[in-house]
VEXDO-264766 format. One record per residue (C-alpha): residue in three letters; residue number from 1; x, y, z. Coordinates in steps of 0.05 Angstrom, whole numbers. Layout:
REM VEXDO-264766
+-----+-----+--------+--------+--------+
:  aa :   i :      u :      v :      w :
+-----+-----+--------+--------+--------+
: ALA : NUM :      X :      Y :      Z :
...
+-----+-----+--------+--------+--------+
This chain:
REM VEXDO-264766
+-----+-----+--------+--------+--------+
:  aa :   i :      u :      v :      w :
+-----+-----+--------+--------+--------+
: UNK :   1 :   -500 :   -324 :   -246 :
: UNK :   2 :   -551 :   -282 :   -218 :
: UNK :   3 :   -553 :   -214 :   -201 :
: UNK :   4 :   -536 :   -218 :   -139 :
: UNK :   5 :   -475 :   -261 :   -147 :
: UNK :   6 :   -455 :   -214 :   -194 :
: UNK :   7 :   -457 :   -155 :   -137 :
: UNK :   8 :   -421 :   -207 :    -83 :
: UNK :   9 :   -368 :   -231 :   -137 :
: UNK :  10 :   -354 :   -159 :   -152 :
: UNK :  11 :   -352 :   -138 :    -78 :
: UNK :  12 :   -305 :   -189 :    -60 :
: UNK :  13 :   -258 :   -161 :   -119 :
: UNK :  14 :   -264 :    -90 :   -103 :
: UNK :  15 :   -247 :   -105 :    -32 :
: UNK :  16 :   -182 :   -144 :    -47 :
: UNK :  17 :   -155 :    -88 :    -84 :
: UNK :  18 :   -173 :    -36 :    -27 :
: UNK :  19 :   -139 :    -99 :     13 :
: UNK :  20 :    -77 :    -96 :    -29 :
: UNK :  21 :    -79 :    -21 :    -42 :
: UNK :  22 :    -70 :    -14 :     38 :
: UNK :  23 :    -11 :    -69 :     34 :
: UNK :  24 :     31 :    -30 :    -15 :
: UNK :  25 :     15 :     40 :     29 :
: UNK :  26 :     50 :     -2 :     82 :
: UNK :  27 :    101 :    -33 :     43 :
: UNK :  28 :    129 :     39 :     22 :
: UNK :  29 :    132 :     63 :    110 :
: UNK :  30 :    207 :     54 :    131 :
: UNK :  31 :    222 :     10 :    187 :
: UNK :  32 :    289 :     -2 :    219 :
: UNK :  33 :    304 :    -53 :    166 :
: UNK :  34 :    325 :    -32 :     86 :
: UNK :  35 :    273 :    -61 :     37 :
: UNK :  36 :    274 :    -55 :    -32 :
: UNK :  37 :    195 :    -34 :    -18 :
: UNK :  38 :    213 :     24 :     11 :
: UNK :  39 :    236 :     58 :    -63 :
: UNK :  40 :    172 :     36 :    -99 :
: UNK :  41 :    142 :    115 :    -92 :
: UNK :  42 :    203 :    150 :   -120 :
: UNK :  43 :    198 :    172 :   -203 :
: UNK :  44 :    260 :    191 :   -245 :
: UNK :  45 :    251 :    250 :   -291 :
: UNK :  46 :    295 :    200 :   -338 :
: UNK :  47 :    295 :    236 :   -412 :
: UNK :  48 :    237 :    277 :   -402 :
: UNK :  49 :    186 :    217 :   -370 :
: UNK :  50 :    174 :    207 :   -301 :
: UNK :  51 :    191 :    130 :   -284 :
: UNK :  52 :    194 :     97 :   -233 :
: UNK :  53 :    255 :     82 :   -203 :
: UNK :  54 :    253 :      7 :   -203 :
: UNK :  55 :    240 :     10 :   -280 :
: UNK :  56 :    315 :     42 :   -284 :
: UNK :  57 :    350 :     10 :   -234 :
: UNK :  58 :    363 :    -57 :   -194 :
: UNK :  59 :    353 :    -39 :   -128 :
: UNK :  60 :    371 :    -94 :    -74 :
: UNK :  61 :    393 :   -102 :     11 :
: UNK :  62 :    467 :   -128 :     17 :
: UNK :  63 :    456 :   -122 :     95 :
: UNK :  64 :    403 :   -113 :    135 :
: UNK :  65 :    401 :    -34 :    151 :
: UNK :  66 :    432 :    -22 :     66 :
: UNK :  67 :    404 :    -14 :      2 :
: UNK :  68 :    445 :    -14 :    -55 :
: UNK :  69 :    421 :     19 :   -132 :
: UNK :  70 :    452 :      5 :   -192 :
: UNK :  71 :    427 :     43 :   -247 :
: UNK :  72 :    420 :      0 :   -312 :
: UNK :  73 :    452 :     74 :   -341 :
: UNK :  74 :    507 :    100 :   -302 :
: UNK :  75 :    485 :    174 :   -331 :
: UNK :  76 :    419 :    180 :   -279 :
: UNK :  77 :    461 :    182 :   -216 :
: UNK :  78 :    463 :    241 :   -202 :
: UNK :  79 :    389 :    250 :   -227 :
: UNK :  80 :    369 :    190 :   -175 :
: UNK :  81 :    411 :    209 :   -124 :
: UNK :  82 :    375 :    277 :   -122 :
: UNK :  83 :    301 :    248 :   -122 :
: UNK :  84 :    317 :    203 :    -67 :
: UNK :  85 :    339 :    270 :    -22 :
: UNK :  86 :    281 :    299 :    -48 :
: UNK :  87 :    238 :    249 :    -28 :
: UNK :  88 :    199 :    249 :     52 :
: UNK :  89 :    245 :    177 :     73 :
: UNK :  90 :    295 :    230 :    101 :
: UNK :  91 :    355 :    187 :     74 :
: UNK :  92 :    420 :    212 :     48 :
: UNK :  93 :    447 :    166 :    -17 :
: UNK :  94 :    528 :    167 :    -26 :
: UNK :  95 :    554 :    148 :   -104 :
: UNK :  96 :    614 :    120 :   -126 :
: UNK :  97 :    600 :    139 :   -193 :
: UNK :  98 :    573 :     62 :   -203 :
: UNK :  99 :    528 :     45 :   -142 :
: UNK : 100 :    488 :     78 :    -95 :
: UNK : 101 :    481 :     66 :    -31 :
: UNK : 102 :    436 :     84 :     20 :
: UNK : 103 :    447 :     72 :     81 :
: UNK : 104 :    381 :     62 :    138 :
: UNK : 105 :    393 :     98 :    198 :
: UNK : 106 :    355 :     71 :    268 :
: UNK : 107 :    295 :    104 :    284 :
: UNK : 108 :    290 :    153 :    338 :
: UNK : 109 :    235 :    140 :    385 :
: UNK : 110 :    197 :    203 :    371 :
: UNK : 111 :    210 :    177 :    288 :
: UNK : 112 :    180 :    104 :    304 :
: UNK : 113 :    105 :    134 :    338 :
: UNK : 114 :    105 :    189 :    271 :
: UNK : 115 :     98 :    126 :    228 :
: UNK : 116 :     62 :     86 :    273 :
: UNK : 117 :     10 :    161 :    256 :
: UNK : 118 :     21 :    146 :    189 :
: UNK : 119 :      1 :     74 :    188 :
: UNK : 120 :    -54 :     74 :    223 :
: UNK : 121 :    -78 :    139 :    171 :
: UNK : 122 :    -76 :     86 :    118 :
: UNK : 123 :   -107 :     27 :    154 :
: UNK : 124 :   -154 :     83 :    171 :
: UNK : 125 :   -165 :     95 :     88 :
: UNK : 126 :   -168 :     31 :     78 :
: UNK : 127 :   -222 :     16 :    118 :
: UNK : 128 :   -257 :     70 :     93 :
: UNK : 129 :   -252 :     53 :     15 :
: UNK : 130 :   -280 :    -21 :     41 :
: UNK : 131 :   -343 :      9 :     80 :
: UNK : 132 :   -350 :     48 :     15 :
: UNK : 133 :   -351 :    -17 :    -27 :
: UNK : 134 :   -400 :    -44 :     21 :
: UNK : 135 :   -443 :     19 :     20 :
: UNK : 136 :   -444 :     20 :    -59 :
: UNK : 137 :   -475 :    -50 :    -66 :
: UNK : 138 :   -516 :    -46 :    -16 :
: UNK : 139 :   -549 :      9 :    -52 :
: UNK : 140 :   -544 :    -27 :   -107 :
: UNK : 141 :   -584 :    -89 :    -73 :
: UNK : 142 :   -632 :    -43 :    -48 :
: UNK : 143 :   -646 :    -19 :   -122 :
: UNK : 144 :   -659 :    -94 :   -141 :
: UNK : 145 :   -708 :   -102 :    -96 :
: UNK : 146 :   -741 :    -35 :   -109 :
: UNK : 147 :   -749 :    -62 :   -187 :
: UNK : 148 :   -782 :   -123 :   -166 :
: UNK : 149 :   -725 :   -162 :   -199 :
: UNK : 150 :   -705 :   -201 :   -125 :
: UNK : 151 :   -740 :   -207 :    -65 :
: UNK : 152 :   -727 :   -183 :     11 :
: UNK : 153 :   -705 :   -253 :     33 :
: UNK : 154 :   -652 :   -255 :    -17 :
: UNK : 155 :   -632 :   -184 :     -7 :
: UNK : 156 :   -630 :   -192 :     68 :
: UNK : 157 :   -585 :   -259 :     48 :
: UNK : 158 :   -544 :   -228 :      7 :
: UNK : 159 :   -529 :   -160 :     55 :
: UNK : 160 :   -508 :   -209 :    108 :
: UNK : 161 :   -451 :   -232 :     60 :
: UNK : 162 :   -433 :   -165 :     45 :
: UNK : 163 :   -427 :   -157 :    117 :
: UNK : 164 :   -394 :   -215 :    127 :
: UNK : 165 :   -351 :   -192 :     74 :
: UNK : 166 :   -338 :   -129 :     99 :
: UNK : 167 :   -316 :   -156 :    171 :
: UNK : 168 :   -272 :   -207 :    148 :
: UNK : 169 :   -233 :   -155 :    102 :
: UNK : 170 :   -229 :    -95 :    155 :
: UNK : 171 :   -207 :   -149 :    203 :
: UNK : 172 :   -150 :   -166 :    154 :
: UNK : 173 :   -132 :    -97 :    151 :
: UNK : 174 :   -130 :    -91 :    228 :
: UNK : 175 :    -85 :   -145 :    235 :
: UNK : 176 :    -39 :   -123 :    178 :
: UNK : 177 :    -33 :    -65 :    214 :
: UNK : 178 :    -17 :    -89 :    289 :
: UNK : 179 :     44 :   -133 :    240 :
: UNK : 180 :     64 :    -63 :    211 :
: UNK : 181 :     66 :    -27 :    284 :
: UNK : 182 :    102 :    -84 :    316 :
: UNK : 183 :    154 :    -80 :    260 :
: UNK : 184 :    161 :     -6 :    268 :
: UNK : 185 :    169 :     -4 :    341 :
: UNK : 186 :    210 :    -62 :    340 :
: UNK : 187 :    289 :    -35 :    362 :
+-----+-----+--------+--------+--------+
């Protein structure tokens, strides 16, 4: 592989995790429906060590607007219970000294265009982190050709990939977010 594969090879990896870093920023933005997703920021101070709460705990949707957690011990209730409220979802968990539940209220329509804010403020990021990808190996192109180890043919070659690159991912972050609004608006 040459150089410049190299560069486009690790572009192309960089931007899927920016990609995929975006998707789980989505992922963890309630919508009217319960997902399991929506848990995936909360820790538990469980025995001194922050963990996450899917580490200490089956969490799963019976219905549609419910999550049910069942701690694998029954002892961090109360200790889950109390992160959750703590937490910015602005739920309220009930215990029956097993399971909790947590209900998902509807949204309010004032609610619904806060997190359509919020989404588009991590679309927004991730866009960003990609142009920043794109700016780093261009640089790093321009350095190649500066050495005399490629010439401006190649480079130019190569930047329109990047581009290309670049486009095709910030497009797939555009669309991920219209999906994500449309879910949160939907009633």
């Amino acid at each position: 592989m040459t150089a410049i594969e190299d560069f486009l090879a690790d572009c192309d990896v960089r931007m899927h995790k920016s990609i995929d870093a975006t998707r789980n920023e989505f992922n963890t933005v309630r919508t009217g429906r319960a997902s399991a997703a929506l848990l995936d920021r909360i820790t538990i101070d469980y025995y001194g060590t922050p963990t996450p709460l899917n580490n200490i705990a089956t969490i799963s949707t019976p219905e549609a607007r419910l999550l049910s957690i069942q701690p694998y011990d029954s002892s961090q209730i109360k200790a889950i219970e109390k992160a959750i409220q703590e937490s910015d979802l602005g739920l309220t968990p009930s215990n029956d000294g097993k399971l909790i539940r947590l209900p998902i209220p509807s949204l309010t329509e004032e609610r619904r265009k806060e997190l359509v804010k919020v989404v588009r403020r991590y679309a927004e990021d991730g866009k960003v982190a990609v142009r920043n990808i794109r700016r780093d190996v261009m640089k790093h192109l321009e350095e190649l050709v500066r050495n005399g180890d490629v010439g401006d043919d190649e480079e130019r070659r190569a930047e329109t990939q990047v581009q290309k690159l670049t486009d095709d991912n910030i497009k797939s972050i555009d669309d991920m977010l219209k999906h994500k609004e449309a879910e949160i608006m939907e009633v």
